[in-house]
N, C-alpha and C positions, 0 to 999 in steps of 0.2 A: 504494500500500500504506500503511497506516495504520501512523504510527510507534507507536515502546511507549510515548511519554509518553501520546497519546492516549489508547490502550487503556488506559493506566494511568488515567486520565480518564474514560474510559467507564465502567470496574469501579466506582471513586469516586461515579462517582454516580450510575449503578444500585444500588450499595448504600442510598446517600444514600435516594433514592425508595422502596426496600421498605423501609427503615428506618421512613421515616416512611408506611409503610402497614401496618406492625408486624408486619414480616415478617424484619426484620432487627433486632441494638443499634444501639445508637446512637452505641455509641463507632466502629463501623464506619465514619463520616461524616466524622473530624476533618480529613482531606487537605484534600476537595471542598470542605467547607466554612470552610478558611481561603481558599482560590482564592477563591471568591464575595465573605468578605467584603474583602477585597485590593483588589477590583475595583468594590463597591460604588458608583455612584452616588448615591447620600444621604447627606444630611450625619449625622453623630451622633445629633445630636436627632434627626432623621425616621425613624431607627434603631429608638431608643429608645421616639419615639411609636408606631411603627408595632407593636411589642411590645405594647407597651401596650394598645393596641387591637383586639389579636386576645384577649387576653387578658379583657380588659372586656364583648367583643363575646360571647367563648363563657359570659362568667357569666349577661351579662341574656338571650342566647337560653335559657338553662338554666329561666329565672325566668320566661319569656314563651312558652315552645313549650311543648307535653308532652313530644314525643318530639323533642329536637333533634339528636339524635346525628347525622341523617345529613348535616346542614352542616356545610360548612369556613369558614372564615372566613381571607381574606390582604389585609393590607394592605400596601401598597407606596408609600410616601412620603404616607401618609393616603388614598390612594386606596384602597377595599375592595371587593374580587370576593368577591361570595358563591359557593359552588359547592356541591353534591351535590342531596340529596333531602327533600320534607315532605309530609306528608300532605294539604295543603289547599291550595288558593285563597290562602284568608284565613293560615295561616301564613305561606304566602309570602309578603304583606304585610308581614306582621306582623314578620317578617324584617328586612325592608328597612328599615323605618320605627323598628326600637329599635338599629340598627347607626347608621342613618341619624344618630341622636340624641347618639353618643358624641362627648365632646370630641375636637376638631382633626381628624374624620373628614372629608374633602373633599368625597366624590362614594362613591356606591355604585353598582357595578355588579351587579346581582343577577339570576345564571344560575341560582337554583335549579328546580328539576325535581318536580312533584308527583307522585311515585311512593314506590313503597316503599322500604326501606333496602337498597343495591348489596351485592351478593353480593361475597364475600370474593376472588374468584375476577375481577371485575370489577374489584375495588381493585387488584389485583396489576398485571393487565394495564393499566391507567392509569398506574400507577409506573412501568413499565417503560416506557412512550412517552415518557413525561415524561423516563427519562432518558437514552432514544434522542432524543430533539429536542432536548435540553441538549449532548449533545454533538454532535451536526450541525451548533449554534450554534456551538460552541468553534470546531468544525473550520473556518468561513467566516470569513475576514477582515472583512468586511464588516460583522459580525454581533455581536463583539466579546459572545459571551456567556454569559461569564461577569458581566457587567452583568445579564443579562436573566432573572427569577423564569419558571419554566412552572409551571401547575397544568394537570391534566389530569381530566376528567371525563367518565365514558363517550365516551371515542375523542375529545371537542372538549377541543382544545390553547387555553388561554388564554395572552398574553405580555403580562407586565408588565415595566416600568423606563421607567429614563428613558432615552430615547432620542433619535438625532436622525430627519430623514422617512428618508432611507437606511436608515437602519436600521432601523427600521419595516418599511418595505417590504420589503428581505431576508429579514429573521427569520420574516416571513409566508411568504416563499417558500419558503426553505428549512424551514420547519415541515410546510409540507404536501406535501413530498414522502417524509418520512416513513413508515415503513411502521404502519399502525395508528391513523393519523392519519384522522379522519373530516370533521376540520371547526377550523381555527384564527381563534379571536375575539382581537384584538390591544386590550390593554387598555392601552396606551401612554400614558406624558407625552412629548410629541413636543415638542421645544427647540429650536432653533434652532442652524446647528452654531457661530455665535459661542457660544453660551449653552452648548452641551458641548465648545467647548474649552476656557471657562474651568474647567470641572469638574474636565476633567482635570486640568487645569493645576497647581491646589489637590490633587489626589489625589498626585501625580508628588511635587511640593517636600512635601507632607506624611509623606513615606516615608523 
C-alpha cells in the first residue's frame, strides 16, 4: 500500500505537470519542486546555464521558425532535448542547428515530430504520464528520482540527469512499465558511480 507521503508526492506533481501544460497555477508546484531542487545533481552554474538556454533557445526559435509554438525546449546540464511538433523537414533542421549554436549548449538531442500542433487533450494526457513515471521513480530505491527530469511527448517518456549505468538502467525499466507509456528514450549523462558519489558527497556537506 502506498504510504501518504507518497501520495502526497504523486498529487505534487501531477499538479507540477498540468501546471506546466497550463492546466493548473503554478503556485500549485512549490512542494515538488523544492524536493527536485534538494536533490538536484548540477552544480549552480549548470542551473543557471541551463535557464538560460531554454530561455535563448525559445527567443531564436521564435526568430527562425514561423510557427514555433509547438517545440519544447529542456536543457539538462547543457544537454538539450528538443521535443513536440513542426511543420517541415527543413524546420526541423532548422531547429537543431540554431539551439545547436547557443552558448555552453553541449549536445542536442532532437525528437521533434513533423506534424501539426498536439491537441490540448494530448498535452494533458502527457503531463499526467510524466507524473505517473516521476513518481514510480520516487517510489524505486534504485532510481533515486527525484534527481531524474521526465519530459513526455505523445506517450514517449524521455529521462534526463545525471546518473550512474544503474540507474540508467532502472529508471528505463521502471518507466516502461508504466501505464501510458509507449516508448522511453533515456537521454542520460551516465558517470561513473566514483564520479556520483563524489556529487553526493558535495550535495550532503552543502546542506
Amino acid at each position: 500500500m502506498k504510504t501518504f507521503a507518497t501520495l502526497i508526492t504523486a498529487a505534487s506533481l501531477l499538479g507540477s505537470a498540468l501546471a506546466l501544460s497550463g492546466c493548473l497555477p503554478l503556485a500549485a508546484t512549490g512542494l515538488v519542486a523544492g524536493a527536485l531542487a534538494a536533490n538536484d545533481r548540477r552544480t549552480l552554474g549548470a542551473q543557471t546555464e541551463d535557464t538560460a538556454i531554454e530561455f535563448k533557445a525559445g527567443s531564436r526559435l521564435r526568430e527562425a521558425i514561423k510557427f514555433p509554438g509547438g517545440i519544447s525546449v529542456t536543457s539538462y546540464n547543457r544537454k538539450v532535448l528538443l521535443t513536440g511538433q513542426v511543420g517541415s523537414d527543413d524546420d526541423r533542421r532548422r531547429a537543431e542547428q540554431v539551439v545547436g549554436r547557443i552558448d555552453n549548449v553541449r549536445s542536442v538531442e532532437n525528437a521533434l515530430q513533423v506534424a501539426g500542433q498536439p491537441a490540448l487533450a494530448t498535452s494533458a494526457s502527457d503531463a499526467t504520464v510524466s507524473a505517473s513515471v516521476k513518481t514510480a521513480l520516487i517510489e524505486n530505491s534504485d532510481t533515486k528520482g527525484f534527481a531524474i527530469k521526465v519530459v513526455t511527448e505523445a506517450g514517449t517518456v524521455y529521462l534526463m540527469g545525471v546518473v550512474s549505468k544503474l540507474e540508467s538502467e532502472r529508471a528505463a525499466q521502471v518507466a516502461s512499465r508504466v501505464r501510458g507509456v509507449q516508448k522511453v528514450v533515456a537521454v542520460f549523462e551516465v558517470i561513473s558511480d566514483e564520479e556520483l558519489a563524489r556529487i553526493v558527497k558535495t550535495q550532503t556537506e552543502s546542506k
